[in-house]
N, C-alpha and C positions, 0 to 999 in steps of 0.2 A: 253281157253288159258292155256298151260303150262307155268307157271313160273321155270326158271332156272338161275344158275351163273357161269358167265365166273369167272374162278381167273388168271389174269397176272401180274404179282408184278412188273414187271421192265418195260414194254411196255404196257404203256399206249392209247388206240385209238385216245387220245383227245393231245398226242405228235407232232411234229414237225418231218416230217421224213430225215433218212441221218446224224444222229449223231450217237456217238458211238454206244449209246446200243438201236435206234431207225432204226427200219427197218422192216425186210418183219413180225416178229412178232406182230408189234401193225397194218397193215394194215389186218393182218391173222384175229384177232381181232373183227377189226372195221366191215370191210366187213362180215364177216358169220355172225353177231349178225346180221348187217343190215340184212341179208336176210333172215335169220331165221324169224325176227318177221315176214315176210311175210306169215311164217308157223306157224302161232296161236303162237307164243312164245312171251313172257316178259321175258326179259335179265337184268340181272345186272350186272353189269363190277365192279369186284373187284379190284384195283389196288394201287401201294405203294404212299402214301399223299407225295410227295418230292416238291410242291408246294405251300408254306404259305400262299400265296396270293389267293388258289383255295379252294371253295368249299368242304365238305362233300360228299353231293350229289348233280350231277349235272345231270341233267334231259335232254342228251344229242339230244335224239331224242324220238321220236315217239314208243313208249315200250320197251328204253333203258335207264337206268341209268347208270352213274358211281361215286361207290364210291370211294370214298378216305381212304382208315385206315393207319394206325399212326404205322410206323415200323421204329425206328430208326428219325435220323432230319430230317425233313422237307426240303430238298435240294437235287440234282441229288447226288447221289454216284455210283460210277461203281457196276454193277451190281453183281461180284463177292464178297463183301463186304455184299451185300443186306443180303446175307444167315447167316449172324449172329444175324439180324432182327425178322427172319419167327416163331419164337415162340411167337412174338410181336404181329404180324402178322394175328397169330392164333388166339390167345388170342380176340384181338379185334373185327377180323371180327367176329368171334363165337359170342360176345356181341351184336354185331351190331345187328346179324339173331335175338336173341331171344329178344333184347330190341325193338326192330322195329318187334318182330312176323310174320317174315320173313317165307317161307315155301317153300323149293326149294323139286321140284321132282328130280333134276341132276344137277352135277357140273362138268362142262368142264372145269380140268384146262390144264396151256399152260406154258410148260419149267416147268423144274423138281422139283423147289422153291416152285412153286404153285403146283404139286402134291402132294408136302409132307402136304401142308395144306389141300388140299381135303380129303386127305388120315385119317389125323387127324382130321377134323369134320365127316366123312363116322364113324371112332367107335365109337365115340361121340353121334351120333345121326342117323347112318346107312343111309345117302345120299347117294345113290350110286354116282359115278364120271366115265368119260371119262378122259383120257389126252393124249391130243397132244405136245410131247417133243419136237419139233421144232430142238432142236438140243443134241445131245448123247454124257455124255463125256468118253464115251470112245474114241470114233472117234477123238472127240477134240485134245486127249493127243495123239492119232496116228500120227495128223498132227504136231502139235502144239508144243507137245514134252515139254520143259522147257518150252517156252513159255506158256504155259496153265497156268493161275494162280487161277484156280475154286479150291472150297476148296477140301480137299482131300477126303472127305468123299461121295464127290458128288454120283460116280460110284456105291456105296454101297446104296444109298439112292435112285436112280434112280433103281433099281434092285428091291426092297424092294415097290414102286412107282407100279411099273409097274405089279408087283407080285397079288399087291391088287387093282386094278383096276379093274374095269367090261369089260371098252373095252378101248383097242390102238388105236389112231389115226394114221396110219404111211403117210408120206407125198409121199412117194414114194416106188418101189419096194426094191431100195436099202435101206431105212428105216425099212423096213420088215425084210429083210436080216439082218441087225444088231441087231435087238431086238432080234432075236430067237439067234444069231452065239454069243454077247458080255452076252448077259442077261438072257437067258435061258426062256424067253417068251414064254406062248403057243400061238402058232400059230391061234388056233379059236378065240383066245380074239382079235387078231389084223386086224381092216379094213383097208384098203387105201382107201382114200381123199388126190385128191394135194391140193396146193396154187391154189389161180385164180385172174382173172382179173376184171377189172370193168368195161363193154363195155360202161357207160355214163361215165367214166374217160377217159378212152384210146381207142384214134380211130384214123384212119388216117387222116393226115392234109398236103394242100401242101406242099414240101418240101421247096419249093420256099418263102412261105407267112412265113413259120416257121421259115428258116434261115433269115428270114427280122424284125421278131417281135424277134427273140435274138439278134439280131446285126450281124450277122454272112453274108459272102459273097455268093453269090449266087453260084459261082464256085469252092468253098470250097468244098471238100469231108469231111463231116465229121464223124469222128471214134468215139461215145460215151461210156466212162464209169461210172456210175451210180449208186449209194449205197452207202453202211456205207463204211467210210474209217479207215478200223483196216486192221493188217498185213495178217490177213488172205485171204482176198479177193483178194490180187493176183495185186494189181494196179498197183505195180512196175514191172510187169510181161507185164504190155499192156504199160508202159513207155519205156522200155528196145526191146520191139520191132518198136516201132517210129524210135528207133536207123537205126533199118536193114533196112528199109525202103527210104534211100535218094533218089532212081531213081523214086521214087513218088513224083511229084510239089500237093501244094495246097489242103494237106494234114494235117487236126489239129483232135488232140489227144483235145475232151472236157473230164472232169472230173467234174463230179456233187456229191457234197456230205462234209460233215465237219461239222462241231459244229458250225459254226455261216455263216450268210449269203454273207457277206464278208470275202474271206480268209484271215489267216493268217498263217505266214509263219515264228516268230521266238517264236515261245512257247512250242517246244521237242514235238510239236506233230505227229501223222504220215502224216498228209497232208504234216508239214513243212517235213520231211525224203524227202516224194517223191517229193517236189519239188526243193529239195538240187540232188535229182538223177536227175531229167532232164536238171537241169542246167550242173550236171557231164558230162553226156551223150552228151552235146552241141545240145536236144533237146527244148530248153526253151523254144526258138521261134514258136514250134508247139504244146505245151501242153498250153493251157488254164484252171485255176481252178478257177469253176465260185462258190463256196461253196456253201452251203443247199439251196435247193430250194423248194417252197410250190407242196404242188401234182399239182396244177391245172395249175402247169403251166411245171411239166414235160412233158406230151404229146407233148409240142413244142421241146422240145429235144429229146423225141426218133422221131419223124417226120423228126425234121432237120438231121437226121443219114445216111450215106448213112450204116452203119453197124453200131449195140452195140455189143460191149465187156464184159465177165465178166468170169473172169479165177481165179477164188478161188484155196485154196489148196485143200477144202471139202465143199460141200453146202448141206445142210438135204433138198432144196428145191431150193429157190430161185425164189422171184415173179419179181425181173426186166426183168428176158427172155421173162417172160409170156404178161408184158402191154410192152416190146419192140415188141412182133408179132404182139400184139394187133393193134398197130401204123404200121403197113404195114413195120419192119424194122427187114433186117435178124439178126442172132444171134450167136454170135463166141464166144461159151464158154467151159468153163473145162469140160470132159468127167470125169466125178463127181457127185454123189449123186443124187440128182433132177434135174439139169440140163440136163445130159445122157437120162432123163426121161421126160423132157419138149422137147428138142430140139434135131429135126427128122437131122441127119446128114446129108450132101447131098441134104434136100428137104429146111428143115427151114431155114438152115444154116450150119453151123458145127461145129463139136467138136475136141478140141485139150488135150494135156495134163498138168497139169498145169504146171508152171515153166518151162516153154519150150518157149520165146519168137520166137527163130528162126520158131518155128512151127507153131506160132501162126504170125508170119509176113507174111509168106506164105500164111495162109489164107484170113488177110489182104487185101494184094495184088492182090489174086484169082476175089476175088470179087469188090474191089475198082474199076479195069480192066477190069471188066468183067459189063457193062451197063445189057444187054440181061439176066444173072446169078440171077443178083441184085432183077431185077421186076417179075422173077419166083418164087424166094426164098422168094421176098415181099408178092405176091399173097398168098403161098403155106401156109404162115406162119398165113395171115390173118385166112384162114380157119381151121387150124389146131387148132388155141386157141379156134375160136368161139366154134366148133366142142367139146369139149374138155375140155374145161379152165376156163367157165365163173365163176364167185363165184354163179349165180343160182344152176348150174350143180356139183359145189361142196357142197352147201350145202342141195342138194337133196341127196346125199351121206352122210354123217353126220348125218343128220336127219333118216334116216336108221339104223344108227347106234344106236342114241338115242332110238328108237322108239327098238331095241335089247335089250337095258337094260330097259324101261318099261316094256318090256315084261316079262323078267327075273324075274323082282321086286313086277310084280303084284300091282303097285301103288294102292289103292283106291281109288275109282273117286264117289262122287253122280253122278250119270247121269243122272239123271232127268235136276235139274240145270243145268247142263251141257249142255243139247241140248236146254233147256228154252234158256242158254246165246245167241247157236247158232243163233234160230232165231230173237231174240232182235239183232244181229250185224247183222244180213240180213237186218233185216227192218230197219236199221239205214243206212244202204247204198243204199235200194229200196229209199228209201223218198229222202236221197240228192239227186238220179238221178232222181227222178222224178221233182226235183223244180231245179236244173238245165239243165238235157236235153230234158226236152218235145220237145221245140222248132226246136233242130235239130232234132229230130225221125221224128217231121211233115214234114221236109223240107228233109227230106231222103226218106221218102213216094213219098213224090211227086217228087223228082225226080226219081224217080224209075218207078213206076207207068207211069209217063211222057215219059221215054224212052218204055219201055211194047207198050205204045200206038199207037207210034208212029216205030214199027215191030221190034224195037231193042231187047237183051237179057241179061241177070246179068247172070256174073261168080260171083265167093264165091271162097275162100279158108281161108286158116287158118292152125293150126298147134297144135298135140294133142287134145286136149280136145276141141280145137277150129277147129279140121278137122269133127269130126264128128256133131257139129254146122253146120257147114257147109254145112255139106249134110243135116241134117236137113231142113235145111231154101231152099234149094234147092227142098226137097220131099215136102212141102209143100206151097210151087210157083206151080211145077208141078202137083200136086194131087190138093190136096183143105186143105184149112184151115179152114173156119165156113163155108163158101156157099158150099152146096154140088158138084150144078152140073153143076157150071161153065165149061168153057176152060180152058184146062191147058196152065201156065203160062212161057214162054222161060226162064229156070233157069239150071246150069251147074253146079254141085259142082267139082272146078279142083285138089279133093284129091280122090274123088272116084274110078279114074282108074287104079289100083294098078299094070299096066303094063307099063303104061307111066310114073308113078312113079319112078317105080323101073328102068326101062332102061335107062331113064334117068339121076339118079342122080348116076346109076351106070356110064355110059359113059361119063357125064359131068359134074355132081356135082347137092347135092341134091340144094344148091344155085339157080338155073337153073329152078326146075321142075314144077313155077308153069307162072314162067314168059314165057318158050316155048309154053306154053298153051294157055297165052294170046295172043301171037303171032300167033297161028294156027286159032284161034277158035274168039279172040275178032274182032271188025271192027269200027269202028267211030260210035260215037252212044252208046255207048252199055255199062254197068253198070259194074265196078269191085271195089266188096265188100272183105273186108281183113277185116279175125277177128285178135285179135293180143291182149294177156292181155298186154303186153311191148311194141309192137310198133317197136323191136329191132330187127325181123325175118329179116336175109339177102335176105330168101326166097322171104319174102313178101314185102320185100321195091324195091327187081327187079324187082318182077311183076309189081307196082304200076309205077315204070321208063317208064319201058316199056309199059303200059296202058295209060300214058299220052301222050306219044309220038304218039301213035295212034290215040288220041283222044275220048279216053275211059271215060267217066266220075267214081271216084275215092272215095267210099264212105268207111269211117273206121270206126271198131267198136274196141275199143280199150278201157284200163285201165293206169293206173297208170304215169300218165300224157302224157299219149299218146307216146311216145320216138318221133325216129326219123321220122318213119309213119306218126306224125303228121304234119308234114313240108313238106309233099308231098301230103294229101290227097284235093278233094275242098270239100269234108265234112268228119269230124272229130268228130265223135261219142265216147268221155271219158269218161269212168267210172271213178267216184269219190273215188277210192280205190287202195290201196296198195297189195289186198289179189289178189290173182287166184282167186281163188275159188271164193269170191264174187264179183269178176267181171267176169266170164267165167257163173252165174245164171244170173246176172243181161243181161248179152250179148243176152241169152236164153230169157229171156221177151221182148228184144229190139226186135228182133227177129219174135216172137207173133204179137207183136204191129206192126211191120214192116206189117206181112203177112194182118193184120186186118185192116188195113188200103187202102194197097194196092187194097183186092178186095174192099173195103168199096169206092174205087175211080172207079175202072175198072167196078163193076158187082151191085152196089146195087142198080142203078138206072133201070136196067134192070130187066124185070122177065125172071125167068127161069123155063122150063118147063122139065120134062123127058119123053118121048118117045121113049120105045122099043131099048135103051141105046144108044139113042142119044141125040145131047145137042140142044133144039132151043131157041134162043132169039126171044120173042115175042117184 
């Protein structure tokens, strides 16, 4: 296991999202650590103690801590403020590494505060560091102008940041662009990784069941905006176009986001501004502001959307676009930063300019009108993020990155100990799966077996590391596992055939290419096996649709609490683990056992003779 630490001083994982200085930063956060420990890491979230009533260390999750250090009081303060703190900052967390004997190989920090303190423990004690700026004040002051109230030194310190870092995170191409054109960044130091999403957060849900579980009318079009509510985001921008919009009936402008759960409307804040404009405007009646709402229960609001909004002046990324496709809902945002970069024009949705409402009514309208528009751009958009977007697939990228500056650094590693740990966590996961799933390996033999006997055949697929399992467990049905000189066994691996593959997901999508298979090849009766470490493959949860419909019997071999695979399979084969990797070995035994079983049903009661390279059963 790598031990490493996050630093983000103002965005906390363990925050409330949708207040001022909470948003796509602490889910940036939350999400990559989570997925990270999937990749041998132990994380520690550094972040500023602005809660008296919270913990030191709070043992968040499963090889994630987060600490607390003491910068400044113990209370939210706007984040521009914090930075008179970060020598506090320094000071303490540096105490903390050495009083606690702490040992990081890499420090990822996140916004430019937390640079300066990586940057400041790296001479200290030569950590190397990553950071991912989130947002550049240069740019800031481009948009922002007077409004910018970061201190002045920032741009100078971000320069100096970036200068002594090992690698750049940039979130996007236009992130790239700005580090080399404002900062003078070299170019090799700098990776791209977007933001992503969270496919067990955000999925699609009926629209129907979603506007009933908010209160909202079934005949309701609704238009959602979503995020932190500061000036910059542009809200007054998606207010000011409800205006153009009157030859639209039953039409509501939702707004989700504020400092507390229930709005409020006379405290100088910017919720109250914009809802002093919609009453200007004599749209009251079609803006709704339902304030901060918990994550798990946004998905019912980008579900209920027939369209989300989000028209910034400048966005370094922006993760509401990404769980609005997620949720099957298109995406009408500023032609801006990461957004230009998430959202395909024309296919996901569209892009407008910001401060342009008339521009942005139009689009509006395009699609509110347009039913047939709507459920293309929904489709297009689902596949676009899974393709794309997930925080797996982001933090497969990052980890890259890391695995860049180990290289660099030459860390020192014993390796003996080191592969001693690996197999102590193998056999720590062999053993749970052997005392909780013997039971169903027996009863997946035998049905397997059962169908074999009775002239039926097993397809197999799967995906990566799990396609060529597949063929595995396939060449050994067909050939032989211990008994030599058996019959070969009816088994079809549906990744092997790299023509039907490929033509297919070229002319229909790779979603499609294993489910068409089971429709050519499967028939009533007949065994489809789906390996899956997640459970998540859109691939493989069609096929499995589609196998049941046929009446295909539906056996999974799956990890990490099975996903949504599990809720479609009639056997459900979990690995008791979090890792790939020691559920994609353990799948590989199951596997073994499956074949040894199988003939152990089929052929050991029988002898078998060889003859002149034929098979008889005596």
């Amino acid at each position: 296991m790598r031990r490493i630490a996050f630093i983000s001083e103002h965005a906390s994982p363990l925050a409330i999202i949708g207040g001022t200085d909470s948003g796509g930063q602490n889910v940036y956060v939350a999400q990559l650590a989570i997925e990270l420990t999937k990749n041998e890491y132990e994380i520690d979230i550094y972040t500023r103690w602005e809660d008296p009533s919270a913990f030191e260390i709070v043992h968040w999750l499963p090889g994630i801590r987060v600490i607390h250090i003491e910068a400044g009081p113990k209370e939210v303060i706007p984040k521009e403020r914090i930075w008179l703190f970060m020598d506090d900052f320094f000071e303490n967390m540096y105490f903390f590494i050495a009083s606690h004997r702490v040992q990081y190989e890499l420090i990822h920090a996140n916004f430019w505060m937390s640079g300066k303190v990586a940057m400041m423990i790296k001479a200290r004690n030569n950590t190397p560091y990553v950071i991912t700026f989130h947002a550049l004040g240069h740019i800031r002051k481009i948009h922002q102008q007077d409004m910018d109230k970061s201190p002045a030194e920032r741009c100078k310190v971000e320069k100096e940041v970036g200068d002594n870092a090992d690698r750049i995170i940039a979130e996007c191409p236009q992130d790239k662009c700005d580090l080399i054109d404002y900062y003078g960044i070299d170019p090799k130091k700098i990776f791209i990784a977007p933001c992503g999403f969270s496919a067990d957060e955000f999925y699609p849900i009926d629209a129907i069941k979603a506007k009933r579980t908010l209160g909202f009318r079934e005949e309701e079009r609704i238009i959602l905006q979503l995020g932190r509510i500061v000036p910059r985001k542009g809200v007054d921008t998606v207010i000011h176009a409800i205006s153009f919009l009157s030859n639209l009936t039953d039409v509501r402008l939702v707004i989700v986001g504020g400092e507390k759960d229930s709005p409020v409307f006379d405290d100088g804040s910017e919720l109250a501004r914009l809802h002093a404009l919609a009453h200007e405007l004599g749209v009251s009646g079609r803006v709704t502001f339902v304030g901060r709402k918990n994550r798990d229960q946004l998905k019912y609001y980008y579900s209920a959307a027939d369209v989300f909004v989000t028209t910034p002046w400048y966005e370094p990324f922006g993760i509401t676009p990404l769980e609005a496709m997620a949720c099957g809902t298109p995406v009408i945002g500023s032609n801006v930063g990461g957004i230009k970069f998430s959202v395909v024009h024309g296919k996901t949705g569209f892009l407008v300019e910001p401060k342009e409402p008339k521009q942005l009514a139009t689009r509006i309208e395009q699609l509110i009108s347009d039913p047939e528009l709507r459920l293309k751009m929904s489709e297009q958009a689902l596949k676009h993020v899974n393709s794309l977007f997930t925080w797996e697939r982001v933090a497969g990228k990052i980890n890259k990155t890391y695995a860049a500056v180990f290289k660099d650094f030459d860390l020192p590693i014993s390796h003996v100990p080191l592969v001693k740990s690996y197999f102590k966590e193998a056999i720590s996961t062999f053993m749970l799966a052997a005392e909780g799933m013997s039971n169903d390996i027996l009863e997946a033999a035998n049905v397997i077996a059962h169908a074999i006997s009775k002239g039926n055949k097993v397809l197999i697929c799967g995906n990566g590391g799990s396609a060529a399992e597949s063929q595995h467990f396939a060449a050994e049905l067909v050939g032989r596992f211990e008994i030599p000189y058996r019959s070969g066994l009816p088994a079809m691996a549906l990744t092997a055939d790299s023509a039907i593959l490929t033509a297919w997901s070229n002319d229909f999508g790779f979603e499609d290419v294993f489910a068409r298979q089971v429709q050519a090849f499967g028939k009533k009766g007949d065994v489809l096996i789906c390996l899956s470490t997640s459970g998540r493959s859109p691939n493989l949860l069609k096929a499995i649709k589609t196998a049941k419909k046929m009446g295909l019997v539906c056996v999974n071999l799956l990890g990490k609490h099975g996903g949504k695979a599990a809720n479609e399979g009639a056997l459900n084969l979990i690995v008791p683990s979090e890792s790939s990797q020691r559920i994609q070995e353990v799948h590989l035994f199951i596997i073994h056992s499956l074949c040894k079983l199988i003939e152990k049903r089929l052929f050991e009661a029988k002898t078998i003779v060889h003859k002149k390279e034929s098979f008889v059963a005596l």
